[in-house]
N, C-alpha and C positions, 0 to 999 in steps of 0.2 A: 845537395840539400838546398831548399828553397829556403831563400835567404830574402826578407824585405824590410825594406831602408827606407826612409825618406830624403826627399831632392834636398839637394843643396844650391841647385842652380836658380837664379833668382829669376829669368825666364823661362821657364817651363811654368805650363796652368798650376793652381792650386791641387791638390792629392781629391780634393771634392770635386773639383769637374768632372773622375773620372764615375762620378755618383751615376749619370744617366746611361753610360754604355754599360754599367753591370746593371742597372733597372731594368735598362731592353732586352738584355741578356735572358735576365732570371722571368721577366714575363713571356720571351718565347718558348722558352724551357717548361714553364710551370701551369702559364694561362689555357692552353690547350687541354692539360689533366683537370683543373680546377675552377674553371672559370671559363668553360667552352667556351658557351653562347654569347658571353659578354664580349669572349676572344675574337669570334667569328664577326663581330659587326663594329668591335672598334680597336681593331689592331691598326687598320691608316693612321686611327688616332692618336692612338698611344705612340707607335712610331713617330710619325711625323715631330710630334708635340717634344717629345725628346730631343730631337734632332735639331728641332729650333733652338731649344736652351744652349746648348751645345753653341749653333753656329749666331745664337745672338751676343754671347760671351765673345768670341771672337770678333766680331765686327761691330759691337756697343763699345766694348769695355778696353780690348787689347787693342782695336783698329787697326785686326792684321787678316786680309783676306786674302792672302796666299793659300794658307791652309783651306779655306774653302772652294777657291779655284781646284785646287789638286786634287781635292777630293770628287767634287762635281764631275771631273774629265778622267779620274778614277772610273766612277760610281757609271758615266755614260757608257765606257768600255764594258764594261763589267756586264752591263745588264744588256747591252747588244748582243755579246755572246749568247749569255742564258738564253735570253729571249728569241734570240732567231733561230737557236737549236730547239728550242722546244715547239715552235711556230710548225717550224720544218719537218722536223719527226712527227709531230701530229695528222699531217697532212698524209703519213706513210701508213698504208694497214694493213697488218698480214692476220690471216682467219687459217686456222688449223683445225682439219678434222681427223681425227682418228684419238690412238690413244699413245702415248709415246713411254719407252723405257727407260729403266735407269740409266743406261749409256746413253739414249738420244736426249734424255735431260741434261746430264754432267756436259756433254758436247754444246748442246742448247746454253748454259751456263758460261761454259767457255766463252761461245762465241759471241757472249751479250757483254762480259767483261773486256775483251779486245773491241768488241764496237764501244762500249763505253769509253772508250779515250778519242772515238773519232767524233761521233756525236753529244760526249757530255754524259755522265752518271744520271740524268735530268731526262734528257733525252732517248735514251738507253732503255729509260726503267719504263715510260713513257709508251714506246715504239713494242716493247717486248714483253711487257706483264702481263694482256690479257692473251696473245698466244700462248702463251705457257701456263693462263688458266683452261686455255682449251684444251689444252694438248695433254691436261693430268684430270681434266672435268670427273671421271669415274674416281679417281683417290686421290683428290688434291685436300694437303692437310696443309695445316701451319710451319710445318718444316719445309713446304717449295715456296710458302709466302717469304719467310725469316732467310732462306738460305740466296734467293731471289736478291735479297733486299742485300744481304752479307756480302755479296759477289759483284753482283750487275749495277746496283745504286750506288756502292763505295770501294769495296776492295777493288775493285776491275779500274779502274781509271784513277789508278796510280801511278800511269807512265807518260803523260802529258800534260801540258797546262789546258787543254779543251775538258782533258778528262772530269775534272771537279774543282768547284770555284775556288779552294784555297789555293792549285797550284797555278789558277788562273792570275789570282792577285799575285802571288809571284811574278810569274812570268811578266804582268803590269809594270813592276815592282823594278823587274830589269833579269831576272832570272833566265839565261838564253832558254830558246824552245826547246829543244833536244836533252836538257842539262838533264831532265828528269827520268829519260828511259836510258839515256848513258850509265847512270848513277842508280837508279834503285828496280831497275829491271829482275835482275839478281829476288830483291827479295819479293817481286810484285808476283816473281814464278813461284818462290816457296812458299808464299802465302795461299795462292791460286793451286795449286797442286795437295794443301793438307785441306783445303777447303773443301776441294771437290773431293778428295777423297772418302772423305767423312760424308761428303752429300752421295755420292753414289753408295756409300755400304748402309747409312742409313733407309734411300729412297729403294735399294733394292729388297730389305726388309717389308719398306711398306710395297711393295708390288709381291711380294709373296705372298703377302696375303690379300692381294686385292680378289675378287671371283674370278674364277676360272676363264669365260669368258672374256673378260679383260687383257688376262695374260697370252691368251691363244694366240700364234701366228697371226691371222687372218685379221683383230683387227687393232693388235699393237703395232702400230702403224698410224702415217700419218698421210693426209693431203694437205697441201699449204699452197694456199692463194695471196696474191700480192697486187697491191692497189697502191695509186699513188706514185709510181718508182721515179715521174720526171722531176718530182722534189727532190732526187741526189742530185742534179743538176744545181738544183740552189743550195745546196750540201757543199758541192763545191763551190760556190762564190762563197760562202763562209770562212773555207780554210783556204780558197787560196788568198781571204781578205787579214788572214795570220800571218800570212808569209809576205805582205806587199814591202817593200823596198825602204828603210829607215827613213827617207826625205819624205812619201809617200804619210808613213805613221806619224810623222813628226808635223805634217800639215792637220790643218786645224778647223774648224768652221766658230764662230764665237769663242773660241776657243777653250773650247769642251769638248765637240765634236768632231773625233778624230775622223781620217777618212778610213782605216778598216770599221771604225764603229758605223758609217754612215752605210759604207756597203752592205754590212750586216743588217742594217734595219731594211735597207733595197732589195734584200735576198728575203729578208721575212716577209715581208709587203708582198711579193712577187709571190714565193709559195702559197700565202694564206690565200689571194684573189684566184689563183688558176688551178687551185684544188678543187677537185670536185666536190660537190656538198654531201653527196652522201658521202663522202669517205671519212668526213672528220665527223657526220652523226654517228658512223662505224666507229670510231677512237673515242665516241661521247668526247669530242672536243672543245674546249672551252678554255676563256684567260684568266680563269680564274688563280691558277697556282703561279703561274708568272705575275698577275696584278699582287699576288703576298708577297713575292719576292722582290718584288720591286717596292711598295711601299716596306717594307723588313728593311731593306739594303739602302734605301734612304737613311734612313734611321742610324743603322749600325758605320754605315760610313761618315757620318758627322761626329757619332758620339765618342768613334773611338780614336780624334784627332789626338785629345791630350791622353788619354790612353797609350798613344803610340808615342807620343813625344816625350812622356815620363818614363816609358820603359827603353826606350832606347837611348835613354840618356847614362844607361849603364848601372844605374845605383838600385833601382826599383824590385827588378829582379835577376838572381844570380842562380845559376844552373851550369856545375861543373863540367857533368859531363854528356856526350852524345844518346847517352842510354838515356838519361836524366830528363833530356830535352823530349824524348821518343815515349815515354809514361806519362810524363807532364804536359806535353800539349795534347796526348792520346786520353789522357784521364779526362780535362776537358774539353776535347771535343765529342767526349763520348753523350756528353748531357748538356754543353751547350751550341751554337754554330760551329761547326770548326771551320767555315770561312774568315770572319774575327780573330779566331784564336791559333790558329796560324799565323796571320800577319801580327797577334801583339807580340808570340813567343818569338818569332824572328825578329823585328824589331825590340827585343830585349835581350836576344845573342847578338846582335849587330853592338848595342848601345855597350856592351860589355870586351869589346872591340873597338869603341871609341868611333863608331861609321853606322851611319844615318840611315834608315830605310828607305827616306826620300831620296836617295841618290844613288840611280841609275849605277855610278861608279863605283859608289860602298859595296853596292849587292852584286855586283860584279868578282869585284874583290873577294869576299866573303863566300860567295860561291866557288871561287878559285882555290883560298885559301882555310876555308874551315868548312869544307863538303861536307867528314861525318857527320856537320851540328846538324846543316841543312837538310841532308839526307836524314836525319834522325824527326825533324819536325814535321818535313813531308809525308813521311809514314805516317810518325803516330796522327796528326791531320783524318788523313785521307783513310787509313785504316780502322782507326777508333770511332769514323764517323757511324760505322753500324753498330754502334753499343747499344744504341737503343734508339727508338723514333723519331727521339729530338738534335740527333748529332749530326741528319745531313738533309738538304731540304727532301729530297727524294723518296726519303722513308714513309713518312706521314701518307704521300700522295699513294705507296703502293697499298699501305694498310686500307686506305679509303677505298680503292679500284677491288681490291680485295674484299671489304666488306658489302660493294655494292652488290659484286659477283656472288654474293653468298657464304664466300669461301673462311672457315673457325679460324682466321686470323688471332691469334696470341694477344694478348691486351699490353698494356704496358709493363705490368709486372713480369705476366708470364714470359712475354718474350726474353726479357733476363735474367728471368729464372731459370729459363728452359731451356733457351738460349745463347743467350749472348755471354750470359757468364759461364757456363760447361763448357760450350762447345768451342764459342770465338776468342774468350781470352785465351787459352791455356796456346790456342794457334799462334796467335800475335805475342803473348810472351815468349815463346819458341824463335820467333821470326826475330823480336828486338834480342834475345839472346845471342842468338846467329850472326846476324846481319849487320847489326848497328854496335858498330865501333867506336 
């Protein structure tokens, strides 16, 4: 049971600082349904603007810019990744002609959820949504948009920190790299396996009844062309910029910029210049969805300093058990980022353990000695982010490539009506049933 308290400690912010990380919250959740156009041209605003309140509190009032150091050298890491994964994928294009089946979709499906942990949920959705509008162009409905998005943009990149930003700030955070497909492998198969199974008996309905034509040997079938492929080459400077040596990560430049973050930005740089220009006209490429992300994560990384420092001080919030943790950070990540809401519910299992999210040691600890919570927040995270458009950045960008293409993408309702509540809860209630101890 969710239990909330107020602080008793006389350093920790006021309960009202945490006013601008739920404003930024509730506007990227809401401003997009309600308030497009206003959204579309001054979200840097609103972001940023929040962000200041937040870090002028701290360096006016408190005169403590620790918190804003750590954050900024956060916040640089954080956006190296995304950034150079999405840089990178962009630059890669595969064109598909023919018409493909229910099993070379499920397989197609597979294979975009396991690349989803090496290139990013971002990158993933990115590299692989409009081949898979090619490849269904005669019966492409809103169940290979929805089930697309279910798979390859959030469930599939449950076994990595590259895979999707909340297990990215982990692993930030101090969470080893491997901790995550050691630990939650298990359910990332039972999730992946009722997922697809429902997309293959569904999509083979809808290919029963596509025309005749369609279904015939001759041109259910595919050709697939590939452009671009020296961009894995800076795919790997990326990850092997994960793996450089702790003295290596621990070095610094102004000290913010780490050297894996600076490689990263050296490996994006590199791809976007020696790409060829038609190929990222072929991917309609643009900075646009990383320039949101990057002004969004401004924002959400200032506002949710006392955020984090009230909830891990233990008394804020109280969640008994592993299940508990796995609905509750799944409930909202489903409609709000669950990059934020991941790190505030883990630093509020830490703070009820008496150990810090700011310390490499605590999370250390915590991951050693209380797995199921982690394991339980990682899920719900990473899995509830398909609940609907607004739980993972990824989603939005599919339904847009989707509605350029044509293609009756689901609106917001329908998707969870049609959707995400029939088909995907009753999955993930099954899987935290199972799974999460």
């Amino acid at each position: 049971m969710l239990i909330l308290a107020a602080s008793a400690h006389a350093t920790l912010p006021p309960p009202g600082m945490i006013a601008p990380f739920v404003l930024l919250l509730l506007c990227i959740a809401l401003m997009p349904l309600f308030a497009t156009h206003f959204w579309e041209h001054h979200y840097p605003k609103v972001a940023t603007g929040l962000g200041l309140v937040t870090a002028a509190y701290y360096a006016l009032v408190r005169n403590d810019w620790h918190p804003l150091h750590h954050a900024a050298h956060e916040y640089i890491s954080f956006m190296a990744l995304v950034g150079s994964l999405f840089v990178i994928s962009g630059g890669i294009n595969i064109r598909v002609k023919g018409e493909a089946t229910p099993f070379v979709n499920t397989v197609f499906l597979l294979v975009g959820a396991v690349l989803a942990n090496v290139i990013g949920t971002t990158g993933a959705s990115m590299l692989m949504i409009r081949p898979w509008i090619q490849m269904n162009k005669y019966r492409v409905t809103g169940l290979h948009i929805v089930f697309f998005i279910f798979i390859v943009s959030n469930c599939g990149g449950a076994l990595t920190p590259v895979g999707d930003p909340p297990l990215f700030l982990g692993f930030l955070r101090g969470v080893p790299f491997w901790w995550v497909l050691e630990h939650c492998w298990q359910a990332w198969a039972l999730t992946m396996a009722l997922l697809l199974g429902i997309f293959y008996a569904m999509d083979s309905s809808n290919f029963r009844r596509a025309p005749k034509e369609v279904r015939e040997f001759e041109t259910a079938h595919e050709d697939w062309t590939f452009r671009g492929l020296p961009n894995l080459a800076w795919l790997g400077v990326v990850l092997a910029a994960v793996f450089l040596p702790k003295s290596a990560q621990e070095t610094t430049l102004l000290g913010v910029f780490s050297m894996p973050a600076l490689l990263m930005f050296a490996a994006a740089a590199g791809s976007y210049f020696t790409t060829k220009p038609e190929v990222h006209a072929a991917n309609d490429f643009n900075f646009g969805p990383v320039k949101e992300v990057g002004f969004l994560f401004v924002g959400i990384f200032l506002t949710m300093i006392p955020a984090l420092q009230i909830l891990q001080s233990g008394e804020a919030v109280r969640i008994d058990t592993p299940l508990q943790y796995y609905f509750s950070t799944g409930a909202l990540s489903a409609f709000l980022d669950n990059a934020p809401t991941y790190l505030s519910f883990l630093a509020a299992a830490m703070g009820h353990e008496h150990l810090s999210v700011d310390s490499t040691a605590d999370v250390l600890q915590f991951a050693a000695t209380r797995a199921p919570h982690l394991i339980a927040i990682s899920l719900g995270a990473v899995f509830f982010g398909a609940g609907s458009y607004i739980g993972n950045g990824p989603n939005f960008m599919v339904k847009a490539i989707a509605d350029k293409s044509r293609v009756n993408a689901p609106s917001f309702i329908g998707y969870m009506l049609r959707y995400s509540i029939p088909l995907l809860l009753p999955v993930l209630l099954i899987v935290g049933w199972v799974m999460v101890k």
